[in-house]
C-alpha positions in Angstrom: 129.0 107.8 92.3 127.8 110.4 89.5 125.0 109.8 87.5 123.8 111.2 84.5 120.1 111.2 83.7 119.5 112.0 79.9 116.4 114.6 79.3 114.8 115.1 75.8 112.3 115.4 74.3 108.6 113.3 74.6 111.5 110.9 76.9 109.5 108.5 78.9 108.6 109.4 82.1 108.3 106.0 83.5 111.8 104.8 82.1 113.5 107.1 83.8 111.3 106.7 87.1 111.7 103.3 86.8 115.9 103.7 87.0 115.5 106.7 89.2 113.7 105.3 92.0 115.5 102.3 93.4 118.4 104.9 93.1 116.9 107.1 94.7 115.8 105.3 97.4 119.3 104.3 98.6 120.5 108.1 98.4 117.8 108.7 101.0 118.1 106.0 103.1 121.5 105.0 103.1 123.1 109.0 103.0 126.7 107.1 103.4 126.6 106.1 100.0 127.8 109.2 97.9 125.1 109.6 95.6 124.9 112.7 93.3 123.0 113.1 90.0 122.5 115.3 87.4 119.7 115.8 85.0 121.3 116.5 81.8 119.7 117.7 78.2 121.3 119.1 75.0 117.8 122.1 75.2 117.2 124.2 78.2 113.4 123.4 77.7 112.3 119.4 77.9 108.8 117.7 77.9 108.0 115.1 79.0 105.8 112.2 76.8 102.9 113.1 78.9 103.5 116.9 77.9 105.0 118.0 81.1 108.2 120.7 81.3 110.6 119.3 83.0 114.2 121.8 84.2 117.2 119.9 83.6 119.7 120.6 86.5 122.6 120.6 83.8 122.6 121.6 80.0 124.9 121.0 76.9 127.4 119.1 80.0 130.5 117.1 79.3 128.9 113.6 79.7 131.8 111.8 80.5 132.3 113.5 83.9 129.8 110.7 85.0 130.2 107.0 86.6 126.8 106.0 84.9 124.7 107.6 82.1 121.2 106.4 82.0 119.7 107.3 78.6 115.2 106.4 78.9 113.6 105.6 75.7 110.6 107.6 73.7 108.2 106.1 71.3 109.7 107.9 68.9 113.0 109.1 68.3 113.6 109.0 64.6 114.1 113.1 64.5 117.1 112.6 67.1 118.8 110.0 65.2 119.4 112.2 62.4 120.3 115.2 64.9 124.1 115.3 64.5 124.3 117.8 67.1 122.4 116.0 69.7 124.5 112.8 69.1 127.5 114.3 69.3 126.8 115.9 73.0 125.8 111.9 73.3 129.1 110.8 71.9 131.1 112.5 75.0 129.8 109.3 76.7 132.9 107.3 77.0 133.9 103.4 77.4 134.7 103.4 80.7 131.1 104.8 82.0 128.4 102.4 82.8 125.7 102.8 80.4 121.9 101.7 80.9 119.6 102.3 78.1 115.5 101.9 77.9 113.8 101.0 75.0 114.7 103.2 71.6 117.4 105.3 74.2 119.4 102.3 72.9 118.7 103.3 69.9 119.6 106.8 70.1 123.3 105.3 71.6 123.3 103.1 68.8 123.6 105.9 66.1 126.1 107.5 68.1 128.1 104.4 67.2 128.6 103.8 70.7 126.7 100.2 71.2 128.7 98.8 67.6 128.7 95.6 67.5 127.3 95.3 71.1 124.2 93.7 72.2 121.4 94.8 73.2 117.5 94.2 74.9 114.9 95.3 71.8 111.3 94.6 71.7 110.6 92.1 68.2 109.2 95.0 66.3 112.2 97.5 67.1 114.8 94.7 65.9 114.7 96.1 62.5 116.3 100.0 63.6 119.4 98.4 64.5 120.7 96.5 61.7 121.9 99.8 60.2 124.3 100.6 62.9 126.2 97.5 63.1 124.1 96.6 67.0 123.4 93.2 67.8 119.1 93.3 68.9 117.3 90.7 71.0 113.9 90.0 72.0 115.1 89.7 75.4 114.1 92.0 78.4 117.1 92.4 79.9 120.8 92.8 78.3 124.6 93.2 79.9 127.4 93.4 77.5 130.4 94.7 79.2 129.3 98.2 80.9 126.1 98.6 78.1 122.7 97.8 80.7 119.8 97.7 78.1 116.0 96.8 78.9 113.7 96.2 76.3 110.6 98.4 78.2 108.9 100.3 80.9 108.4 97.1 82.7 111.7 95.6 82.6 114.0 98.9 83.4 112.4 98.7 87.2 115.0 95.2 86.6 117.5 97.5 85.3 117.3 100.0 87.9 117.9 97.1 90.5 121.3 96.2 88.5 122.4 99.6 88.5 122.0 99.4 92.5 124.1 96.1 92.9 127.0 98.0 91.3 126.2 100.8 94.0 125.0 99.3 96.9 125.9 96.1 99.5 123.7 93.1 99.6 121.7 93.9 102.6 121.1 97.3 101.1 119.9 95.9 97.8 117.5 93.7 99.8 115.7 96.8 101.2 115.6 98.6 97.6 113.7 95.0 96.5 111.5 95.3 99.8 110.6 99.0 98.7 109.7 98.3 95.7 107.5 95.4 96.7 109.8 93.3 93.8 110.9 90.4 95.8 110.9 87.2 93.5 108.4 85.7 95.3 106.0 88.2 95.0 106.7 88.9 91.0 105.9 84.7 91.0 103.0 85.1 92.3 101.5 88.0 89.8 102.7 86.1 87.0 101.3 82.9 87.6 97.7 84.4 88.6 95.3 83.0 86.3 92.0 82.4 89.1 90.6 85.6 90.6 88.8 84.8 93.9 85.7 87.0 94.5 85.8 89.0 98.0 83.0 87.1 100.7 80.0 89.3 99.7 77.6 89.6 102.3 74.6 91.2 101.8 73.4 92.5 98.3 75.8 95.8 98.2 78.5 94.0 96.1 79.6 93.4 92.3 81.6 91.6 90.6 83.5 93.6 87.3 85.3 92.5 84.6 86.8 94.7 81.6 88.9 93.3 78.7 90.3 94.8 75.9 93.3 94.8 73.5 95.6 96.7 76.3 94.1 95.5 79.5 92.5 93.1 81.1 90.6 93.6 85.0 88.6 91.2 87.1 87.5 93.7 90.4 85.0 92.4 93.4 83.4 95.0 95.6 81.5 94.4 98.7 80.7 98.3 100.3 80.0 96.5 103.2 82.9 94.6 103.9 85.5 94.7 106.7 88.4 95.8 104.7 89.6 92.7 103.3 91.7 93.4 100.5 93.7 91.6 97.2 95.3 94.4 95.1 97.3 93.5 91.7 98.1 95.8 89.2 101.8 95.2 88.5 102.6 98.8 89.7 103.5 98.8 92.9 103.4 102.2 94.4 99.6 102.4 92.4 99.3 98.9 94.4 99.9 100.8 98.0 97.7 103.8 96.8 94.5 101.6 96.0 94.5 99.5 98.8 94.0 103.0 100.6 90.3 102.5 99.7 89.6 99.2 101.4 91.5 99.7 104.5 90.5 103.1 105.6 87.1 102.9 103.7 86.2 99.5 105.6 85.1 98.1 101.9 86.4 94.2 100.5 87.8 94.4 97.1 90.2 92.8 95.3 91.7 94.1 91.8 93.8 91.9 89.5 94.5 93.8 86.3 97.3 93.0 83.7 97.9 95.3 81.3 100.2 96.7 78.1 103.0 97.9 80.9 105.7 97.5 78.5 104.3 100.2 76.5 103.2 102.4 79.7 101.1 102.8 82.7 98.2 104.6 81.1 95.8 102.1 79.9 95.9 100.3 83.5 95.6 103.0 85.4 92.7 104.3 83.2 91.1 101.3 83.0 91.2 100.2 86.8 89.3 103.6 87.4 86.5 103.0 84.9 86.0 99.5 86.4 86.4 100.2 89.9 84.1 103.5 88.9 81.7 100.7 87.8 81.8 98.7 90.9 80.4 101.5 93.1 77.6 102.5 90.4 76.4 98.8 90.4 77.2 97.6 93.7 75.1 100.9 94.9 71.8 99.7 92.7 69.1 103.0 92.7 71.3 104.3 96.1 68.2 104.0 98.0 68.9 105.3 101.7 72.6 106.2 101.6 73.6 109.5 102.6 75.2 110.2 99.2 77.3 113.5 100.1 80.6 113.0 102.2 83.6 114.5 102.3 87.0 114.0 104.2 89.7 115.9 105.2 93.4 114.3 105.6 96.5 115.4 106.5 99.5 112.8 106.3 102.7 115.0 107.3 103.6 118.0 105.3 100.3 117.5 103.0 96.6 118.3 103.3 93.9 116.6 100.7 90.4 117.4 100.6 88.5 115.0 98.8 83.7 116.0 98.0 82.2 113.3 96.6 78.5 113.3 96.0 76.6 109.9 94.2 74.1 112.7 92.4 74.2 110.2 89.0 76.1 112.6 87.6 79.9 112.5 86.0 82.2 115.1 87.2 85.6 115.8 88.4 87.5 118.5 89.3 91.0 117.8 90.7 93.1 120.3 92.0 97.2 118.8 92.9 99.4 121.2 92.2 103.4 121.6 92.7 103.8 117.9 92.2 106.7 116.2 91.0 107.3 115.1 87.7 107.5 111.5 88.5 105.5 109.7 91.7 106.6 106.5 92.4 107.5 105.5 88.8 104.2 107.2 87.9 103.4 110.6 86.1 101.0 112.2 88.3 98.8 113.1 85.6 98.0 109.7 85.6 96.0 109.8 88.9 94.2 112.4 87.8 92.7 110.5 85.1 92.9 107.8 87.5 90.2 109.8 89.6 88.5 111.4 86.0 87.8 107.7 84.6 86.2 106.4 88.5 83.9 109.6 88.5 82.9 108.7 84.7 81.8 105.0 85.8 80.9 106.0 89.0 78.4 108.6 88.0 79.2 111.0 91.2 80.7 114.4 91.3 84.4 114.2 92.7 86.2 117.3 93.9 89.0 116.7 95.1 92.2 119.5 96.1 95.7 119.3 97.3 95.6 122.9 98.8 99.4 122.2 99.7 102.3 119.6 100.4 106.0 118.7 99.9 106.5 115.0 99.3 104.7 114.2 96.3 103.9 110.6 97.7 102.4 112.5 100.9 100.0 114.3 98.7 98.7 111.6 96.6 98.7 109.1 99.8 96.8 111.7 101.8 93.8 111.9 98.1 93.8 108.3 98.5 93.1 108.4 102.2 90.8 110.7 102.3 89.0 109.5 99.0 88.5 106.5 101.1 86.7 107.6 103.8 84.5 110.3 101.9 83.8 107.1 99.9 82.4 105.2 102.9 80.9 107.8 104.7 78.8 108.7 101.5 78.0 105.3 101.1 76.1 104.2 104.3 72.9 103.5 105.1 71.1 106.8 106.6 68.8 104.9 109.3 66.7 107.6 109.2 65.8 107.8 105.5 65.0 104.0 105.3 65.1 102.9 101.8 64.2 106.4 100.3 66.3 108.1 97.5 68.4 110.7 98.7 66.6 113.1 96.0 64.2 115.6 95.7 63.6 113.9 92.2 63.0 110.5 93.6 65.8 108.8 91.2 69.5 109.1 91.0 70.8 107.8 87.8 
């Protein structure tokens, strides 16, 4: 099976990590399934939306030496519509290839002429492009006419990444793609019928309670510093999921995060905004920081990686995060996104964070391994000195 992943440029990251990583995860797991891909662009040079060069494996390639061409979407692709050149390197794409298409990368297929008279998944306020080239558009997340796989979004091409595997893989080999991804129906029930947030069992007067809601987002988080690890993590990203509830189980804290946000448009907001509120958590549940020890840091190694994560609750905002050599996409996630991830805590937090990746091979290793150790600098800073009593850990007498 070859496939075909279409580069160009300001193409969303997390559309084509979305496709890329159930896929990906049965080339690794299941080697007897002949898996090879390419990633193909028109330019020798690509960024990404979140700014980030990205080398292309194959450029200006026959496209219809592929089984499936997977085309991600931009938020704005007006320019390459217009491009005759770049449509017709997109109109070697031939009827007898699978296509899957995310967002406007239908639209781009669409002025090829390729999706005429063919229906496809749209988001309402995209309907309109179509109507020009003859394309069918729904409000619908998730499309298949014939060998043409459309998602409207982000959030729905994990869906169509899952498709793309049934034509790929056997049954019990699609169930352990679902089980990766933490997608099982049940689970994805669950999520979407949350509407009560239960509070962790606070005991004792270290805790907070933390809601944020805006236009993109919308977070309830409980904190209790001195919990046991208990633990309740939503976010409806699941490798960001497995990375945050790092902090509870190796940093012995309860918390729970439920946070819906604009995923169909991308991950930022949520990502940004469950760091400013779980930032906030610490900074209240923490009061005046009378008697902690304040300054921690940890060391952790989790196979090929090493992360060094200084925190100190000084009342002051600052970050400096070192992670370089990273892959372009982590778990459906531009890794750019933890660092402001880790930016937005320190803001609400009011600590310095320093945190370095001095080297590594797996990108999930290395941001595991941060989390991980950001955990247990967390806790360690956060203690009671029984030798300071309920002193401020200041030669000012305030930490704010």
């Amino acid at each position: 099976m070859k496939i075909a992943y279409i580069l160009y440029g300001s193409f969303s990251s997390l559309d084509l990590a979305s496709i890329y990583n159930p896929i990906a995860f049965l080339k690794k797991n299941f080697p007897k399934i002949n898996i090879v891909w390419d990633l193909c662009a028109f330019n020798e040079h690509i960024f990404n939306d979140q700014g980030w060069p990205v080398s292309s494996t194959r450029v200006n390639c026959n496209l219809s030496d592929y089984d499936i061409v997977v085309v991600p979407g931009s938020e704005d692709v007006t320019k390459l519509i217009k491009n005759d050149t770049f449509l017709s390197w997109l109109n070697n794409i031939s009827d007898d290839q699978i296509i899957a298409a995310v967002g406007k990368g239908s639209l781009l297929l669409a002025a090829t002429g390729l999706l005429k008279k063919k229906t496809v998944a749209v988001i309402n306020e995209d309907q309109k492009f179509y109507k020009e080239f003859d394309v069918v558009a729904k409000n619908e997340n998730i499309i298949v006419d014939n060998k043409i796989f459309t998602a409207a979004g982000s959030s729905a091409a994990i869906d169509l990444g899952l498709i793309l595997c049934e034509k790929i893989a056997s049954k019990e080999q699609l169930a352990e793609v679902k089980k990766y991804l933490g997608f099982q129906k049940a689970d994805l029930q669950d999520f979407n019928n949350l509407t009560d947030f239960k509070t962790p069992d606070i005991k004792g007067t270290r805790s907070a309670i933390i809601t944020r809601k805006s236009k993109e987002t919308d977070i309830k988080i409980g904190l209790n510093i001195d919990g046991s690890g208990n633990h309740n993590i939503k976010t409806g990203l699941p490798f960001f999921d497995h990375m945050l509830c790092q902090i509870p189980v190796h940093g012995l804290f309860d918390l729970d995060i439920n946070a819906e946000g604009d995923l169909e448009i991308d991950p930022h907001h949520t990502i940004e905004d469950v760091g400013l509120a779980l930032g906030q958590a610490f900074q209240e549940a923490l009061g005046n920081r009378a008697g902690i020890y304040r300054m921690a840091s940890f060391n952790c190694p989790m196979d090929d990686s090493l992360a060094n994560v200084v925190i100190d609750f000084s009342g002051r905002a600052y970050a400096h995060i070192q992670m370089d050599a990273l892959p372009p996409i982590i778990g459906g996630i531009p890794p750019s996104l933890f660092t402001h991830f880790f930016e937005s805590f320190a803001i609400q937090a009011k600590c310095n964070l320093h945190i370095k990746v001095p080297y590594g091979r797996d990108g999930h290793h290395q941001v595991e391994a941060v989390f991980k150790a950001l955990a247990r600098a967390l806790k360690a800073a956060t203690q009671i000195d029984p030798r300071r009593g309920s002193s401020i850990p200041s030669s000012k007498g305030i930490l704010y």
